[in-house]
Backbone as JSON Lines, residues from 0, in Angstrom:
{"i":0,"aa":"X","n":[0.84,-1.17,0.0],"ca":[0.0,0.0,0.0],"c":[0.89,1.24,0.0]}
{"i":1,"aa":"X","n":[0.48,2.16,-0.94],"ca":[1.67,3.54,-0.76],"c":[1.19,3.91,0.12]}
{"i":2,"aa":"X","n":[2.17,4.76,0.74],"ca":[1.9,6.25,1.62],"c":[1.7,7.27,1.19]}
{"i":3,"aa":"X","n":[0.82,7.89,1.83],"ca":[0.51,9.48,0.82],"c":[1.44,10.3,1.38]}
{"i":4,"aa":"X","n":[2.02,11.05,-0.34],"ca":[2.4,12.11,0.11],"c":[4.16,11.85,0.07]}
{"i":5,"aa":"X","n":[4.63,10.27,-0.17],"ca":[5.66,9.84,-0.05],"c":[6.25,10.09,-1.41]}
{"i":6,"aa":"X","n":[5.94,10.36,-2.69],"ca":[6.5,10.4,-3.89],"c":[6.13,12.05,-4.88]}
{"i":7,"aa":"X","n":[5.4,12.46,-3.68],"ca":[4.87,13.91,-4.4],"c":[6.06,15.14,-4.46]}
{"i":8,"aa":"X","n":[6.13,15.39,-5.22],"ca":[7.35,16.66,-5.59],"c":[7.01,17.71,-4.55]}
{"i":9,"aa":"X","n":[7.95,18.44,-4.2],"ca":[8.21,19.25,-3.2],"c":[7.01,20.85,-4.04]}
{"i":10,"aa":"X","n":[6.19,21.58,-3.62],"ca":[6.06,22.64,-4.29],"c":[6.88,23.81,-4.36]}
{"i":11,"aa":"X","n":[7.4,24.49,-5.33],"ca":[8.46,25.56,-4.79],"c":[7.4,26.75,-4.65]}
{"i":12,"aa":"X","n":[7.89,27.0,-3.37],"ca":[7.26,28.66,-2.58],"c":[7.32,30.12,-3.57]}
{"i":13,"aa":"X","n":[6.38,30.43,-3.3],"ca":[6.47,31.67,-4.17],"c":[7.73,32.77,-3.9]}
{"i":14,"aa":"X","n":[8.19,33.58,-5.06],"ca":[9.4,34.42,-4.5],"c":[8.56,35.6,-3.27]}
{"i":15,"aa":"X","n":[9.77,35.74,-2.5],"ca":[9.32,36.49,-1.13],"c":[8.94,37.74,-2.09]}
{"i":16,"aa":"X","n":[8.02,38.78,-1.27],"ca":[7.56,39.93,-1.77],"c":[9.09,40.84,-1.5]}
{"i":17,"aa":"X","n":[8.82,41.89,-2.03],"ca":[10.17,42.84,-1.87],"c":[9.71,44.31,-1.86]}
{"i":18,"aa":"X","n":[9.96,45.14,-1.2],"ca":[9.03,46.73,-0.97],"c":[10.42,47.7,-1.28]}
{"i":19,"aa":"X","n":[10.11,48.63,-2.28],"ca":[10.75,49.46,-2.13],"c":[10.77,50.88,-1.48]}
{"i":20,"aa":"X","n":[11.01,52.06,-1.02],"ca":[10.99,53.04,-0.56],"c":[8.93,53.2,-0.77]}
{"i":21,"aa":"X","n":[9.43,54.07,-2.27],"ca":[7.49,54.04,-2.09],"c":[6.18,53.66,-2.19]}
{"i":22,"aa":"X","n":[6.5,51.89,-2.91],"ca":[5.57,50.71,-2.16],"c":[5.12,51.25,-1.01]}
{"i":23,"aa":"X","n":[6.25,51.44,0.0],"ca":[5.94,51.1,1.61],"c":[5.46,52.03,1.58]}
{"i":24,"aa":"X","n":[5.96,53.63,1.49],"ca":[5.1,54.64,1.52],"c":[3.51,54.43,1.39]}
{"i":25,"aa":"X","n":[3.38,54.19,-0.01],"ca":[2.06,54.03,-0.8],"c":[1.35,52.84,0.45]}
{"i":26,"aa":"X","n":[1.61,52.09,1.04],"ca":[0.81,50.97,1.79],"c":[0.71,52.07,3.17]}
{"i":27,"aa":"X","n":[1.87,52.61,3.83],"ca":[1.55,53.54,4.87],"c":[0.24,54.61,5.05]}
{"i":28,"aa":"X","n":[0.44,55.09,3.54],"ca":[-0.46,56.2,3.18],"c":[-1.86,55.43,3.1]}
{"i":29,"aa":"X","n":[-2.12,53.89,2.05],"ca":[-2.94,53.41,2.27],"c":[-3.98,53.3,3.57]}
{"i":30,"aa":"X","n":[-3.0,52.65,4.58],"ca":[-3.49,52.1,5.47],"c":[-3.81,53.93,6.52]}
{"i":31,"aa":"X","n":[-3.12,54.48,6.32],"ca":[-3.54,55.58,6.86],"c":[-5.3,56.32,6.48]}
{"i":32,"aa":"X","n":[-5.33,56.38,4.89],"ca":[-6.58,56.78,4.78],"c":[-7.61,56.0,4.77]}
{"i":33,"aa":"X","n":[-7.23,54.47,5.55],"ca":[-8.44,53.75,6.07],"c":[-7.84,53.24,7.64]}
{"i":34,"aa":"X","n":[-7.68,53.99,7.79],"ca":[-7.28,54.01,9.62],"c":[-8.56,53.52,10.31]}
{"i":35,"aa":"X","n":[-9.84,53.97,9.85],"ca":[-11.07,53.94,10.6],"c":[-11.34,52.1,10.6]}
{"i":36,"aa":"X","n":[-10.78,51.51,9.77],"ca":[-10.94,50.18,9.51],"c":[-10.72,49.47,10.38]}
{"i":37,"aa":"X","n":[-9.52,49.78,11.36],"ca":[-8.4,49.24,11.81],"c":[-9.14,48.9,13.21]}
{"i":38,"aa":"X","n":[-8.7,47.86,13.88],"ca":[-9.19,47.46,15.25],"c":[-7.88,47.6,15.86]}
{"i":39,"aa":"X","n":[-8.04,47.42,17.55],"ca":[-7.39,47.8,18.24],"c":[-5.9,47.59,17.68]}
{"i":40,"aa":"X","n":[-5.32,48.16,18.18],"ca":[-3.66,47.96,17.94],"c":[-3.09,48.24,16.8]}
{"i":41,"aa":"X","n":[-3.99,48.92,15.85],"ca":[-3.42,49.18,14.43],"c":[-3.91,47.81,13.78]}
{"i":42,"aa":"X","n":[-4.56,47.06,13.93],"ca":[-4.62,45.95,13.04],"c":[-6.07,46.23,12.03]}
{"i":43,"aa":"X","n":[-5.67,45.03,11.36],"ca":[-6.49,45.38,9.84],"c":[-6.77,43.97,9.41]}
{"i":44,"aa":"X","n":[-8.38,43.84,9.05],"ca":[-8.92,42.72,8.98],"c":[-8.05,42.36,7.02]}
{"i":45,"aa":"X","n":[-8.08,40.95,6.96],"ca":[-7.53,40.42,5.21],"c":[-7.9,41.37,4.48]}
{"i":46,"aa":"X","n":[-9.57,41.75,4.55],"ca":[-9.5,42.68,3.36],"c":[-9.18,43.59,3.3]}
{"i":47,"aa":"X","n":[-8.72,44.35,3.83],"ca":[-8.27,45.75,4.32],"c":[-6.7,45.57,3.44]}
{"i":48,"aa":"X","n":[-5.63,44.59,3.8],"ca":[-4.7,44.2,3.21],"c":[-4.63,43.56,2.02]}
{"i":49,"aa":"X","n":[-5.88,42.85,1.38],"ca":[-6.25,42.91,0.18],"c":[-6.24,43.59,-0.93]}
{"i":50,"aa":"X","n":[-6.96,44.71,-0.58],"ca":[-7.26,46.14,-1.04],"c":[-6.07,46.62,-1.0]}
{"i":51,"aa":"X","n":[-5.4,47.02,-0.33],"ca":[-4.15,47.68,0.04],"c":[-3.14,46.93,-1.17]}
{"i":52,"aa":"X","n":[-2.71,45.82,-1.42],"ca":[-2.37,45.01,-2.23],"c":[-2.53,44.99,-3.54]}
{"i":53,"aa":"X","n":[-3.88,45.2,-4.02],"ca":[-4.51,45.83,-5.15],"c":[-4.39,47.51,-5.61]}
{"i":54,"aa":"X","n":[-4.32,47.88,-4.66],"ca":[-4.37,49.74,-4.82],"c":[-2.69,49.96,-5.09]}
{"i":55,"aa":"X","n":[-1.36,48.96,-4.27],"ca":[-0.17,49.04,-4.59],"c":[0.08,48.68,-6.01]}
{"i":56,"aa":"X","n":[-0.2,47.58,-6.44],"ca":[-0.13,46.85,-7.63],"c":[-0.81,47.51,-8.81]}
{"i":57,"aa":"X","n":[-1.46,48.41,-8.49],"ca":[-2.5,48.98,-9.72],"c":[-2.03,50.5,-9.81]}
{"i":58,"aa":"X","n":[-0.64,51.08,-8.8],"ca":[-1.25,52.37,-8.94],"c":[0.0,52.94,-10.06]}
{"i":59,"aa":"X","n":[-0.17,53.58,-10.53],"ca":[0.34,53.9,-11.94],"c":[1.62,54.59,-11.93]}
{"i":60,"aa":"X","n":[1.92,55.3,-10.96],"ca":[3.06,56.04,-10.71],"c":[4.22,54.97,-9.94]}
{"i":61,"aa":"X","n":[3.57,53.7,-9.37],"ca":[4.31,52.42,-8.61],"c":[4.62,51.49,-9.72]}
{"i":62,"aa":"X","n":[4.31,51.31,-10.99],"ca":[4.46,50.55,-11.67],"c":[5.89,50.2,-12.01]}
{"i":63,"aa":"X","n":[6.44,51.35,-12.65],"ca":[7.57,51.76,-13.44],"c":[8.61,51.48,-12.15]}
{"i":64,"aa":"X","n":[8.27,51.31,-11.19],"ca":[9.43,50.86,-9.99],"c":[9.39,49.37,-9.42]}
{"i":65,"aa":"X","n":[8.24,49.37,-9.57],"ca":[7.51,47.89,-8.79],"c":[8.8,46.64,-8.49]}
{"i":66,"aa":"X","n":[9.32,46.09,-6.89],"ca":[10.01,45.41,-6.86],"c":[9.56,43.97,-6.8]}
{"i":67,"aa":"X","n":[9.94,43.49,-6.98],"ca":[9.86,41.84,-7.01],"c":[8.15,41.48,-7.48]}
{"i":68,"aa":"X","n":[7.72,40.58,-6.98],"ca":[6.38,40.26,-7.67],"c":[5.1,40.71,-7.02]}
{"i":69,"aa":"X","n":[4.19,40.85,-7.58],"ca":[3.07,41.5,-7.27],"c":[2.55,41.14,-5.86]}
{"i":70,"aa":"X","n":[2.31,42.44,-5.22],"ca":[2.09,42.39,-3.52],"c":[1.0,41.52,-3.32]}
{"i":71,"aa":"X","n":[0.34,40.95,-2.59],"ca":[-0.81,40.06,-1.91],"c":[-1.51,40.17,-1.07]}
{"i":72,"aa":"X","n":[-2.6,39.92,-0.54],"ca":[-2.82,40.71,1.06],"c":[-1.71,39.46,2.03]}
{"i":73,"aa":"X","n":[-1.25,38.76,2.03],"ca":[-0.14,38.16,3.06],"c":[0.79,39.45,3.13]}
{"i":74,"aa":"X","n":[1.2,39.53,1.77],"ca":[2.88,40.02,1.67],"c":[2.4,41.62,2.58]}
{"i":75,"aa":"X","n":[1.82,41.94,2.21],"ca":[0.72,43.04,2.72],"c":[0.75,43.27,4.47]}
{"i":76,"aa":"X","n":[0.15,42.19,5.11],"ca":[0.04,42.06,6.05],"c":[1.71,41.69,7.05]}
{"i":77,"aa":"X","n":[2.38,41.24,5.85],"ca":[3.78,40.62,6.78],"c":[4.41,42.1,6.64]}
{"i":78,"aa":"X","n":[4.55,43.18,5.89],"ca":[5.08,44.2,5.78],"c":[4.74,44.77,6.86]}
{"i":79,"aa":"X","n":[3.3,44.99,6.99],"ca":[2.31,45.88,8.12],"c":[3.32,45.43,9.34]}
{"i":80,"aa":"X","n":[3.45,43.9,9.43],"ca":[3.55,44.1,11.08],"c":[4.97,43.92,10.97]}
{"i":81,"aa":"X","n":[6.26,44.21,10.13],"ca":[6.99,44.67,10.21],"c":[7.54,46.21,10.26]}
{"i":82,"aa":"X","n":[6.63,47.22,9.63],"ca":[6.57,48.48,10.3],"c":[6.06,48.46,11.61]}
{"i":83,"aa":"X","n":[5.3,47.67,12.29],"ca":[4.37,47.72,12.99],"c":[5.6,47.78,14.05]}
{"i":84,"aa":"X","n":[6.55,47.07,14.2],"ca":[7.58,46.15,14.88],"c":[8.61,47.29,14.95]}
{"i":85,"aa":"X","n":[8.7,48.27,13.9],"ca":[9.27,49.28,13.97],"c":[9.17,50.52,14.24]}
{"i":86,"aa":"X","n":[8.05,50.65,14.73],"ca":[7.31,51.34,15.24],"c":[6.86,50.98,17.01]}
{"i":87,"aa":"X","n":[7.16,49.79,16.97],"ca":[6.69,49.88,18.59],"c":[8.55,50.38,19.59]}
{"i":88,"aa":"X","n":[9.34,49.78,18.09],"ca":[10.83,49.57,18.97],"c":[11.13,50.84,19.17]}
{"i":89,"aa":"X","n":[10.42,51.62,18.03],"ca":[10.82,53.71,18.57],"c":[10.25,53.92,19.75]}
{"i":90,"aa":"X","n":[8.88,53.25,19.23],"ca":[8.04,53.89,21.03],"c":[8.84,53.95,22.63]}
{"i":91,"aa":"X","n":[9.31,52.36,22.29],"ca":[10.01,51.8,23.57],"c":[11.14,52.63,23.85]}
{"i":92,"aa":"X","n":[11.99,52.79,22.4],"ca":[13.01,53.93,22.97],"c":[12.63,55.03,23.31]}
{"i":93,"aa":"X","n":[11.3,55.86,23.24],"ca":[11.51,57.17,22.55],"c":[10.67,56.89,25.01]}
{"i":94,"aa":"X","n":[9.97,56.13,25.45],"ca":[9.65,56.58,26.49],"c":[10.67,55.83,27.39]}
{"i":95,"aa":"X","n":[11.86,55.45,27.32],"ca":[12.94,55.54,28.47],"c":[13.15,56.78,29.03]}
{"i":96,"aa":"X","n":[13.44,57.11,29.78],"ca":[14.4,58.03,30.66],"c":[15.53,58.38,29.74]}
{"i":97,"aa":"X","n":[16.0,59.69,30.1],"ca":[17.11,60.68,29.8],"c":[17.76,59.83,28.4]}
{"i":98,"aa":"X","n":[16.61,59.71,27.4],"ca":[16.65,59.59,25.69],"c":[16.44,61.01,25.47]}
{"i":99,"aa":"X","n":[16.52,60.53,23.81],"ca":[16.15,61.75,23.14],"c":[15.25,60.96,21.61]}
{"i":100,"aa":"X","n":[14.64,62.1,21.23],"ca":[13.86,61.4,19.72],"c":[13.19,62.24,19.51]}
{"i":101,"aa":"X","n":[13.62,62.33,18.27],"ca":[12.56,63.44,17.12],"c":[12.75,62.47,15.91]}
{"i":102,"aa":"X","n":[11.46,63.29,15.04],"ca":[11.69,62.92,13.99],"c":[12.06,63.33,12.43]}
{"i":103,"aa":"X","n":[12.83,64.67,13.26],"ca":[14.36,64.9,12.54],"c":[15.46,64.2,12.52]}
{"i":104,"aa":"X","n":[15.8,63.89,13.68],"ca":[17.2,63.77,14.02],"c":[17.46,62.53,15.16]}
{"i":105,"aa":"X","n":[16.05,61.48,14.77],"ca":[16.12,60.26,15.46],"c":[16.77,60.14,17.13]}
{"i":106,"aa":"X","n":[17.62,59.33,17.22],"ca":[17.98,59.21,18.78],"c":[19.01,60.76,18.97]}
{"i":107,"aa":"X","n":[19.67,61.15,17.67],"ca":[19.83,62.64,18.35],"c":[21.64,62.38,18.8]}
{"i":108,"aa":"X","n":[21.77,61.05,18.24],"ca":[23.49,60.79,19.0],"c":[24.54,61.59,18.43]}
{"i":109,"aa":"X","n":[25.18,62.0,19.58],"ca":[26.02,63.45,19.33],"c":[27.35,62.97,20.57]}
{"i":110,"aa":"X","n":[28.32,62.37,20.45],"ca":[29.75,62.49,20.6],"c":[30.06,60.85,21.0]}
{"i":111,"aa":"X","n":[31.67,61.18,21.93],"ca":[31.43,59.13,22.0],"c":[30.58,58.82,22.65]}
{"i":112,"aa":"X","n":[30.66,59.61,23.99],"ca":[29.73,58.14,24.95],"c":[28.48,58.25,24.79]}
{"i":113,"aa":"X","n":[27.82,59.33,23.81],"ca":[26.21,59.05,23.4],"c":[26.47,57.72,22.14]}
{"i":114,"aa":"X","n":[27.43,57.65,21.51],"ca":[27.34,56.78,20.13],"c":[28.39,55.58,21.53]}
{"i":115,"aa":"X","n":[28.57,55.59,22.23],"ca":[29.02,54.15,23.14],"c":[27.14,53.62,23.78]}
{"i":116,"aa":"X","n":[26.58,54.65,24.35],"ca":[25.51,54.12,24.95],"c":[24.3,53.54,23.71]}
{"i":117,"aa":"X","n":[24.26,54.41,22.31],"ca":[23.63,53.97,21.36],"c":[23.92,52.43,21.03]}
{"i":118,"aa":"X","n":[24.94,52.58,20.53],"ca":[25.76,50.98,20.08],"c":[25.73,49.83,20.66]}
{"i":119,"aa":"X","n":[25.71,50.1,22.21],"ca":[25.31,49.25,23.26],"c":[23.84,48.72,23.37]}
{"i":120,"aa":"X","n":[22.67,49.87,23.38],"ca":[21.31,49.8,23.14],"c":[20.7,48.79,21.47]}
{"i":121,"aa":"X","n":[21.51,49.42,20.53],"ca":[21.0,48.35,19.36],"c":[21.82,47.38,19.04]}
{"i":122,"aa":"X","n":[22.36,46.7,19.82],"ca":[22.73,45.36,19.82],"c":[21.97,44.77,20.08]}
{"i":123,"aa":"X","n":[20.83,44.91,20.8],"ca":[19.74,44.42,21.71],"c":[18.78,44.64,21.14]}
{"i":124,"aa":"X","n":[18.82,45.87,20.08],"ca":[17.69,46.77,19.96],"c":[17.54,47.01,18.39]}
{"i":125,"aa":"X","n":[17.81,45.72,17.43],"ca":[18.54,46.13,16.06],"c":[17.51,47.02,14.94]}
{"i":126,"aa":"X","n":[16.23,46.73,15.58],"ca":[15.79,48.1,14.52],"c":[15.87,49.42,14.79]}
{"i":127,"aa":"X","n":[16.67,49.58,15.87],"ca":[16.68,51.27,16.32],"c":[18.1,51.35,15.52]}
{"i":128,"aa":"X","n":[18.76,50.78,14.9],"ca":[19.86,51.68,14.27],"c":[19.97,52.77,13.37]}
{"i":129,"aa":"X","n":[18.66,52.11,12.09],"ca":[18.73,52.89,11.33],"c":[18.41,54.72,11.56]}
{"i":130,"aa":"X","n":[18.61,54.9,12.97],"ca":[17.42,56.11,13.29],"c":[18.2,56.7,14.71]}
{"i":131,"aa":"X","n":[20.1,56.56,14.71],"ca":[21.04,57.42,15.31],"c":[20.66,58.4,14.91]}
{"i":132,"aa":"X","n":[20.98,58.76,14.08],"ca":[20.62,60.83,13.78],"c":[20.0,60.76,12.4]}
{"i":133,"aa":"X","n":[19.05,60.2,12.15],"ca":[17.75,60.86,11.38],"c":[16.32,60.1,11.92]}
{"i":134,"aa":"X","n":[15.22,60.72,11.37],"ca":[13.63,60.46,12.19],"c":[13.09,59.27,11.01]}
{"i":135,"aa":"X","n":[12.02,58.87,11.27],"ca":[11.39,57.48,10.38],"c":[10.61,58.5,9.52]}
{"i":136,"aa":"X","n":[10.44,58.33,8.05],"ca":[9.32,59.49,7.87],"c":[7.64,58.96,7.88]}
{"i":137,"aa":"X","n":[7.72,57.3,8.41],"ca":[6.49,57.0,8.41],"c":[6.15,57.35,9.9]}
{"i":138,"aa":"X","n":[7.07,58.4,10.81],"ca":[6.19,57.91,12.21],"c":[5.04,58.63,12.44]}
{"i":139,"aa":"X","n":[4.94,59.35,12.15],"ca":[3.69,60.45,12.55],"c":[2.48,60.03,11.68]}
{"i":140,"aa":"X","n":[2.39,58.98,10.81],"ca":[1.15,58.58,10.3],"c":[1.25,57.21,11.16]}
{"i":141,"aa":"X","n":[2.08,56.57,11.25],"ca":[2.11,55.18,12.07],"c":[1.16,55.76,13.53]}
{"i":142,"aa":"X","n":[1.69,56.76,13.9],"ca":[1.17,57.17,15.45],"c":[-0.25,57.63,15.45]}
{"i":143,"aa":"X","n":[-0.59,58.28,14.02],"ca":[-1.96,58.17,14.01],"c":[-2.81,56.52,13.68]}
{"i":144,"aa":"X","n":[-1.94,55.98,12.98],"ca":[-3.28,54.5,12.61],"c":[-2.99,53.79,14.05]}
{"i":145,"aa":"X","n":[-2.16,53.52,14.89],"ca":[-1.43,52.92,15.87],"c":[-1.36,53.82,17.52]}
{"i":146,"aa":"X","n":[-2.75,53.64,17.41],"ca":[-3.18,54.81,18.75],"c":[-2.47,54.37,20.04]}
């Protein structure tokens, strides 16, 4: 008697999605002008990321850049809660004690032992690097969908 499943070819996975600068924008901005959608915590039901997916893929000025293969509501949703993730790791820094954070000029690090105490912090802390001395430019819409 065979076993199922014992002679079936492996399926190959689809290529990972890939976002460039204003993809992500364009999904930020998305998800921003349907903020009202969103349930607690910034989250967003499939279709919401559906749509979002469709409105990236369709919009005409994204075309001529478009990275890797056409967005999905997954790829959609795995992006979301990777800003999402980057966005909570500012929060966390930005309400410690005797920090600093704007979103000009990010953590604001200015000589050694501020760039010794930084360096020390994102070892631990690896999405706060990109954001030593400059600001995220998605935070102030993140802080509105992400009450």
């Amino acid at each position: 008697m065979a076993q199922p499943g014992v002679n079936v070819p492996p399926q190959s996975k689809a290529p990972p999605a890939q976002w460039n600068d204003a993809e992500t924008a364009a999904l930020v901005d998305y998800l921003y002008n349907h903020r009202s959608e969103a349930e607690g915590g910034g989250n967003f039901k499939q279709q919401v990321f559906s749509s979002a997916a469709e409105y990236i893929n369709n919009h005409e000025m994204l075309q001529s850049t478009q990275a890797g293969p056409l967005k999905t509501a997954k790829s959609t949703r795995n992006k979301w809660t990777s800003l999402k993730n980057t966005f909570h790791a500012i929060e966390k820094y930005r309400n410690q004690t005797g920090v600093h954070w704007d979103n000009e000029t990010g953590g604001g690090i200015e000589g050694p032992s501020a760039a010794t105490v930084w360096t020390s912090y994102t070892k631990a802390n690896n999405l706060m690097r990109p954001f030593c001395n400059k600001g995220w430019e998605h935070y102030e819409k993140m802080q509105t969908i992400i009450p």
